[in-house]
C-alpha positions in Angstrom: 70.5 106.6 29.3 72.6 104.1 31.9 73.3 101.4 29.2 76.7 100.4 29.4 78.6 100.0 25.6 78.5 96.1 26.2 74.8 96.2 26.9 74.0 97.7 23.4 73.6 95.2 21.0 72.3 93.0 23.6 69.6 94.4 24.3 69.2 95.4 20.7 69.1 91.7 19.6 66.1 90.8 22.2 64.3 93.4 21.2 64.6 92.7 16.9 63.5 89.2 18.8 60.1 90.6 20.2 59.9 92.9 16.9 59.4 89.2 15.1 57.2 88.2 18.1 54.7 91.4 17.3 55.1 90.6 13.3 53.6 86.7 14.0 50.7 88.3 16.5 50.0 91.3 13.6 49.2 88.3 10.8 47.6 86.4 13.6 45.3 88.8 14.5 44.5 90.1 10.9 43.8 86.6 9.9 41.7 85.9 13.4 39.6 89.1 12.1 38.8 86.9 9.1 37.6 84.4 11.4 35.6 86.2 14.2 31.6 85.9 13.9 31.1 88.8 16.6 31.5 92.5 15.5 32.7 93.6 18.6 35.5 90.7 18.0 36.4 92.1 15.2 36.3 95.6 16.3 39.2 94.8 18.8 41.1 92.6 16.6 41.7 95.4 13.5 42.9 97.8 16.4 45.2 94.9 17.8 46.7 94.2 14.3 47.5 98.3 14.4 48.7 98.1 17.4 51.1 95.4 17.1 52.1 96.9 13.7 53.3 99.9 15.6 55.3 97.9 18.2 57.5 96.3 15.7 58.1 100.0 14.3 58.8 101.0 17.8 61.2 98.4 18.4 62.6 98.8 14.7 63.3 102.0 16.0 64.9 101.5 19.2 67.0 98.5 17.7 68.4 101.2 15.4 69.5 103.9 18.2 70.6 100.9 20.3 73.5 99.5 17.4 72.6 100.7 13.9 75.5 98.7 12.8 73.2 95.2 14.1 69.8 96.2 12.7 68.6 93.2 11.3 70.9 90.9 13.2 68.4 88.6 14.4 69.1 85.6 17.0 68.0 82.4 15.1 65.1 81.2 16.4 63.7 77.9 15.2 61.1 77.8 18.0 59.8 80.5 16.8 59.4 79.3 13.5 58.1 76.6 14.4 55.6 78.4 16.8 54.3 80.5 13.5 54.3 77.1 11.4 51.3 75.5 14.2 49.5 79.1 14.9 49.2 79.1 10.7 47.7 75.5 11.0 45.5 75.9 13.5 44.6 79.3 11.6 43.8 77.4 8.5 41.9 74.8 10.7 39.8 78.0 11.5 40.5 76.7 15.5 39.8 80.2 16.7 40.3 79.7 20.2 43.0 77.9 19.7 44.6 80.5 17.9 43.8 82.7 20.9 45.0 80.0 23.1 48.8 80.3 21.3 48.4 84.0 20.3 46.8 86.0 22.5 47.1 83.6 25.8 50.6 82.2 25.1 52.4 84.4 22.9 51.1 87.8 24.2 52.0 86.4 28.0 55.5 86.0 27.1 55.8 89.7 25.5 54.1 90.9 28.2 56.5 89.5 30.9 59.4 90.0 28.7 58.4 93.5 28.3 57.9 93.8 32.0 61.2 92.8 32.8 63.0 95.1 30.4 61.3 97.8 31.5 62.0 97.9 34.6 65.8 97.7 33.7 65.3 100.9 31.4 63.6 102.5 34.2 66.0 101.9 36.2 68.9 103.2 33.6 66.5 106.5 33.3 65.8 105.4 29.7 63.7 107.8 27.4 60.2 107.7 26.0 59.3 106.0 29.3 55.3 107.1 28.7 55.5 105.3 25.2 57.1 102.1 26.8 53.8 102.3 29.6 51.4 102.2 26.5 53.1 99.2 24.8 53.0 97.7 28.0 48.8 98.6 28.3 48.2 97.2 25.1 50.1 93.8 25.4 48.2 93.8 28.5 45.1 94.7 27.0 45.5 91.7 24.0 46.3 89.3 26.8 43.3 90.1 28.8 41.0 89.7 25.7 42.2 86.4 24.8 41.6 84.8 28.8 38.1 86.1 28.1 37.6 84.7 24.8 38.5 81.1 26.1 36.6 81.9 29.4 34.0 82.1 27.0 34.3 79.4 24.8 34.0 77.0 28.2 30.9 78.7 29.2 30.1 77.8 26.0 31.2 73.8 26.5 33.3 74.4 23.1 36.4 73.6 25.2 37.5 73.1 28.5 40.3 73.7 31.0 42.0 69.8 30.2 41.9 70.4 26.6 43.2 74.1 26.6 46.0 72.9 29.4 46.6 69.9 26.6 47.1 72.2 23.8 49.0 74.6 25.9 51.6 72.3 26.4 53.4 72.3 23.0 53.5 76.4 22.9 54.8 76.4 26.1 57.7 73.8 25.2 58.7 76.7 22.5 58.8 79.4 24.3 60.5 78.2 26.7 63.0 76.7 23.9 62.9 80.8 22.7 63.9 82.3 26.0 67.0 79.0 27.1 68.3 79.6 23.1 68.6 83.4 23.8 70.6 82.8 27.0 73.8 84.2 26.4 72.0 87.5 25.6 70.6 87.2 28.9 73.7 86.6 30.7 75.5 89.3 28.9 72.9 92.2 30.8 73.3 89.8 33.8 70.0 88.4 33.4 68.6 85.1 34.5 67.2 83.2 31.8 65.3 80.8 33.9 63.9 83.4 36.1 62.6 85.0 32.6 60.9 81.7 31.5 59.2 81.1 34.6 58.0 84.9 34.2 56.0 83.7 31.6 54.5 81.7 33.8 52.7 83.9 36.1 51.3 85.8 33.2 49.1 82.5 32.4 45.8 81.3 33.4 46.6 78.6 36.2 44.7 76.1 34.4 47.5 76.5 31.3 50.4 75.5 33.7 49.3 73.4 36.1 50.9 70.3 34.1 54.0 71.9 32.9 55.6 73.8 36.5 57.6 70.5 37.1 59.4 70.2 33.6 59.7 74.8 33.7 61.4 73.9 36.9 64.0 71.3 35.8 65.5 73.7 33.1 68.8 74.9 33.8 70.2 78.2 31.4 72.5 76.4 29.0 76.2 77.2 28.9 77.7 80.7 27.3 77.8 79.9 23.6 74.0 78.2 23.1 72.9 80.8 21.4 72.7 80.1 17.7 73.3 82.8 15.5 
């Protein structure tokens, strides 16, 4: 594998970042199961909280081959904290949709663009277990697609609509984007952009959840070498 010494504990440090990312959506879903009326709901639920379960052991994993020396040295996040804190509330609120709105809308969009954009920097340093990578991929795909189609749902329904889910969007989108500018010198030490990664997020969501926010995304600039707090 192409990864440069220097690259190592990088890279392992965003990824023990998305390992706490799938640890919030595998309570998120198990708790949503609680929640869901449907069976079929709850069918697909379970198997997300497995599968999500499996990607932090994946990533546990990889984190260790990466630098065994870091495992466990985790970036510290408050927005991501604090993004648990509200998906708990509105969990014990039993807001379903808008715990899909922030988990499998939100949250899932920014693993799934994150995850985009590393792999295509391992495939491109001939990194192994590149089928396994294409099925975490699927899945965060799958989870993402799921949630769009529950809140599609719930406004056929007239339990929401598209100015109250862009409303509520707006908060989880102010901390993710806080995530990805407070990881920046990760970013810059791969020779990443970590604007171009939080407007990634972006194009993963429904238009209708950024329409309202492109303008302030836009403004961000990656802070200086130094931001990230650790």
């Amino acid at each position: 594998m192409l990864v440069r010494p220097d690259e190592k504990v990088p890279i392992a440090r965003l990824l023990t970042f998305l390992e706490h990312g799938e640890r919030i959506a595998h309570d998120c879903a198990k708790a949503q199961t609680a929640l869901a009326a449907e069976a079929g709901m709850r069918r697909f639920l379970v198997s997300q909280a497995k599968q999500e379960a499996m990607h932090a052991r994946v990533f546990q994993g990889a984190i260790v081959w990466l630098a065994p020396k870091h495992f466990g040295d985790a970036p510290f996040l408050p927005a991501l904290e604090e993004y648990r804190t509200i998906l708990v509330d509105a969990l014990a609120r039993r807001d379903l949709t808008e715990t899909f709105l922030a988990e499998q809308v939100v949250l899932e969009g920014l693993g799934e663009a994150i995850l985009t954009r590393i792999e295509q920097g391992l495939a491109k340093r001939a990194a192994p277990f590149g089928r396994l990578r294409l099925v975490l991929l699927y899945q965060e795909e799958a989870h993402h697609g799921f949630g769009r189609r529950q809140l599609e749902r719930a406004i056929e329904r007239g339990e929401t609509d598209v100015t109250d889910l862009n409303r509520r969007a707006q908060r989880y989108l102010a901390l993710t984007d806080a995530m990805v500018f407070t990881l920046c010198d990760l970013f810059e030490s791969i020779d990443e952009d970590a604007s171009a990664w939080a407007q990634d997020v972006r194009t993963f969501l429904p238009d209708w959840c950024v329409m309202s926010s492109r303008l302030s995304a836009a403004s961000h600039q990656p802070c200086s070498t130094g931001c990230l707090v650790s």
